[in-house]
N, C-alpha and C positions, 0 to 999 in steps of 0.2 A: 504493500500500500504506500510506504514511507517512496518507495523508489516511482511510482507509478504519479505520486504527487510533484518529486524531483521532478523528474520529466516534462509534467507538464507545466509547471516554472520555468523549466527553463526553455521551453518550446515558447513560452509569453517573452520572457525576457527579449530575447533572439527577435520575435516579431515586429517588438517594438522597439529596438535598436533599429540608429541613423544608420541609412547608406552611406558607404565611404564617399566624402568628395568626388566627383569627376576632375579627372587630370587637366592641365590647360593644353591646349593646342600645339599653343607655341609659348617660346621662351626669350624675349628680347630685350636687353638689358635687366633690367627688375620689373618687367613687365611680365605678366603674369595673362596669355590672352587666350579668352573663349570663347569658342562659337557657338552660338547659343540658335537654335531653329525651333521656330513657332508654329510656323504652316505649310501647307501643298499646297500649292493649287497650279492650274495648268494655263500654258503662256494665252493670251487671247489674239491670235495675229492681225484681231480686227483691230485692234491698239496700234500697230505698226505701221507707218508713212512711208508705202515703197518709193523712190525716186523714179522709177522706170519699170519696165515691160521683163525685165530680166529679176528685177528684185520682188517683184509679184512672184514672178515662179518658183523663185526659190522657198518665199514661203510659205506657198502652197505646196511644194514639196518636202519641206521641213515638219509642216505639222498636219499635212495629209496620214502624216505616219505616227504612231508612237512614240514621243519622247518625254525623255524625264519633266518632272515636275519642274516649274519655278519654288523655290523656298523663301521663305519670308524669316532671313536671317538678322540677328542683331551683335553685338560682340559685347563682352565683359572683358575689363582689365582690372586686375588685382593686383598693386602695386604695394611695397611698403609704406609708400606716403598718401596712396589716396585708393580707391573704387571707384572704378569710372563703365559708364553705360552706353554703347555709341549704339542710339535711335534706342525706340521703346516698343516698337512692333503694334499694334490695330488694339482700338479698345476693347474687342473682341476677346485679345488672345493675351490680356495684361495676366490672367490665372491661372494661363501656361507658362508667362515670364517669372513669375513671383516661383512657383515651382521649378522653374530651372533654375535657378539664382540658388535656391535651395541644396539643390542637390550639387552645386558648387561652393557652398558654404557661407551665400550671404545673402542678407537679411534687406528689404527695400530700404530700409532708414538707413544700413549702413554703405549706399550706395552714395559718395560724397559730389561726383559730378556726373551730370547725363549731359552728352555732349551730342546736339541733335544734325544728321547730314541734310536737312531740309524738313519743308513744314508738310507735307501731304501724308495726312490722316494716317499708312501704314509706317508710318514713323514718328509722329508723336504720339499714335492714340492711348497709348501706355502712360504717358504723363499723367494721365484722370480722369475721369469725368466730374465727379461728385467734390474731390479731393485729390491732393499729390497725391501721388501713389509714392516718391521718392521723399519721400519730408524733411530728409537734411540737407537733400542732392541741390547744389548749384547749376544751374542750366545755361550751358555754354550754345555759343548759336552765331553764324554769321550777322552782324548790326542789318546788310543791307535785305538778308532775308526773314529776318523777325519783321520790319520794317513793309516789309510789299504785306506779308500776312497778317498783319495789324489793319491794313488798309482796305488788302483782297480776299479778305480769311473769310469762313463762316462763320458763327458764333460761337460752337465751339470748339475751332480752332484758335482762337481767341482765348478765349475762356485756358485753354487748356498751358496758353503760352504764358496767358496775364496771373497763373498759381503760382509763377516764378519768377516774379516780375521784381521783388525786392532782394530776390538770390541769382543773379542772371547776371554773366559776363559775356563778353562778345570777343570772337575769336579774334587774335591777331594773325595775318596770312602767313605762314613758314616758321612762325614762333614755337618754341615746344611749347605745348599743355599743360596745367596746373602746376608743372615745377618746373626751371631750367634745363633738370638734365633726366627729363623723361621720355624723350625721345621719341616723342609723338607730335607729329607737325599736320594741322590743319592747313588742304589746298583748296584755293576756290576755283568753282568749276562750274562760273554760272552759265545757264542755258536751260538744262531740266527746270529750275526755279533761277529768281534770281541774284541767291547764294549759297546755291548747292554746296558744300564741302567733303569734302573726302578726308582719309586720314593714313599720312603715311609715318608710319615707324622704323627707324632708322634707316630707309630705304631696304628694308629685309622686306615688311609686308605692306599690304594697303589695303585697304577697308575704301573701295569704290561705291558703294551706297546701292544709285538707279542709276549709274553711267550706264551698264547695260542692265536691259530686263529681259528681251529677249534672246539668251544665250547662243546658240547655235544659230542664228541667224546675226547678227549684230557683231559678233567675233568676225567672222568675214566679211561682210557689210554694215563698218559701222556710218556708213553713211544713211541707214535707214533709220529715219525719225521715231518719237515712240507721241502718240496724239498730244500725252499730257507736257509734252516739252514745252513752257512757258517760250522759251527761241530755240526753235529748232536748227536755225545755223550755226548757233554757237553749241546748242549740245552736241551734233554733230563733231564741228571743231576740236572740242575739248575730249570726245571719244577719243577720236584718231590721233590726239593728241598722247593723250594715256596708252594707248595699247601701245601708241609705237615707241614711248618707255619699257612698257614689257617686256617688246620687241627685241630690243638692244641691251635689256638686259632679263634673263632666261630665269634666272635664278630667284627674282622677287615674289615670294607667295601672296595670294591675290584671295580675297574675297570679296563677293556684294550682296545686297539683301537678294536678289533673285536670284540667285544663281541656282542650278541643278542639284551642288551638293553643299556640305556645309564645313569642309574640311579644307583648311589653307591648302593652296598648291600654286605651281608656277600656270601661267597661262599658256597655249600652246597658242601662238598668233599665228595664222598664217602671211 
C-alpha cells in the first residue's frame, strides 16, 4: 500500500514539474536568440503585384502546387542586461506568445523592451487590447512610423501604441539597442510602411520582419510587390537591396515573420 501511494506521489510530482527551458537558437555575443512561431497559415498570391506576364506564371505555378506554410514568426533575446521582444504577433495569438515565452523561461512583465518592425496588426497585436500585455517593457519603434500610424492607424492600432506612450523610445538608425555593446542594430527599410525596421546582429543574423512574405516566389523575384506595400518602389528597392547582402555574403543567418520555417539559416539567393 505504502509503495502503491509512493508511486502515485511521485507520478503527481513529475506531472506537475516545469519543462526544461527551450535552448536558444542562436548565440551572438551575450545574446541569447529565439525563434519563437505562433501561426500557419498559407501565402495568398492574390496579395502579390506581379510586374509582368512572366511573374503571373510563376505564381501560378508556385502555389498551383503545395507549398509550405507562411509562419507568423517573432524573436526573443535574453541578454544579461535586458529581455527584449522583436514584434508581438496578432491579438489572436498573444496566449500562444505568453506560452512560448514560458517554456523559455520568461514571464510578460519581465520582458524589459519590445522593439516593434512596423505597425500592421500581425505585429503589434500582442501589445493588448484591454491592457499591456508587456507592463514593464519599453517600446522601441521607428519616430517616422509610430508617427504615419498615429495619423493613419485604426483605433486600435492607436490604442495599442498610445499603452506605451510614457515608456517609448525611438530607434536611432545603425545605433546598437538598449546598451552600447549589444550588438543589435536597427535598419530602416521604409517602403512596406513608412519605417519599416529590420534588425541586424553583429552582421551574423537579421530579423527581416515583411521584407518578404511570399517566400518562394519573392527570393527570385523580388521585384514582385506585396498589395499592402504602403511604396511599392521602395519596398521593392530595399528587397533587392537586402538579399543582395545575402548574396555577397552566404554565411548571415536570416529570418522573417513569414517565412516557411522558423529556424535561423543562410538564405540561398539565386
Amino acid at each position: 500500500m505504502l509503495k502503491k501511494l509512493f508511486l502515485v506521489a511521485l507520478f503527481f510530482a513529475l506531472s506537475m514539474a516545469e519543462e526544461p527551458a527551450i535552448k536558444p537558437d542562436l548565440k551572438i555575443g551575450n545574446n541569447e536568440i529565439y525563434v519563437i512561431s505562433l501561426l500557419e497559415a498559407s501565402v495568398d498570391p492574390d496579395l502579390l503585384v506581379p510586374e509582368n506576364t512572366s511573374d503571373e506564371q510563376l505564381i501560378e505555378q508556385t502555389y498551383s502546387k503545395d507549398t509550405d506554410p507562411r509562419l507568423y514568426n517573432v524573436v526573443l533575446v535574453k541578454n544579461p542586461d535586458f529581455t527584449m521582444l522583436i514584434d508581438t504577433g496578432l491579438s489572436s495569438t498573444t496566449s500562444k506568445l505568453k506560452a512560448e515565452l514560458k517554456k523559455r523561461g520568461v514571464k510578460p512583465d519581465q520582458i524589459t523592451q519590445v522593439a516593434v518592425s512596423h505597425g500592421h496588426p500581425d505585429h503589434i497585436g500582442g501589445l493588448g487590447e484591454t491592457g499591456a500585455t508587456f507592463a514593464n517593457a519599453t517600446l522601441l519603434i521607428n519616430k517616422a512610423e509610430y508617427e504615419y500610424w498615429m495619423k493613419k492607424g485604426d483605433d486600435k492600432t492607436k490604442k495599442r501604441l498610445n499603452m506605451y506612450k510614457k515608456r517609448m523610445l525611438f530607434y536611432m538608425n545603425g545605433e546598437n539597442l538598449v546598451t552600447k555593446n549589444s550588438n543589435i542594430k536597427p535598419i530602416f527599410v521604409p517602403g512596406h510602411t513608412p519605417g519599416m525596421t529590420i534588425f541586424n546582429f553583429n552582421d551574423e543574423f537579421y530579423d527581416i520582419a515583411d521584407m518578404i512574405y511570399a517566400f518562394d516566389v519573392q527570393i527570385k523575384r523580388p521585384e514582385i510587390a506585396h498589395i499592402y506595400d504602403i511604396d511599392k518602389k521602395s519596398a521593392v528597392a530595399e528587397r533587392k537591396k537586402i538579399l543582395e547582402v545575402f548574396k555577397k555574403n552566404p554565411d548571415i543567418k536570416v529570418m522573417g515573420t513569414h517565412f516557411p520555417y522558423s529556424e535561423p539559416e543562410p538564405l540561398e539567393v539565386p
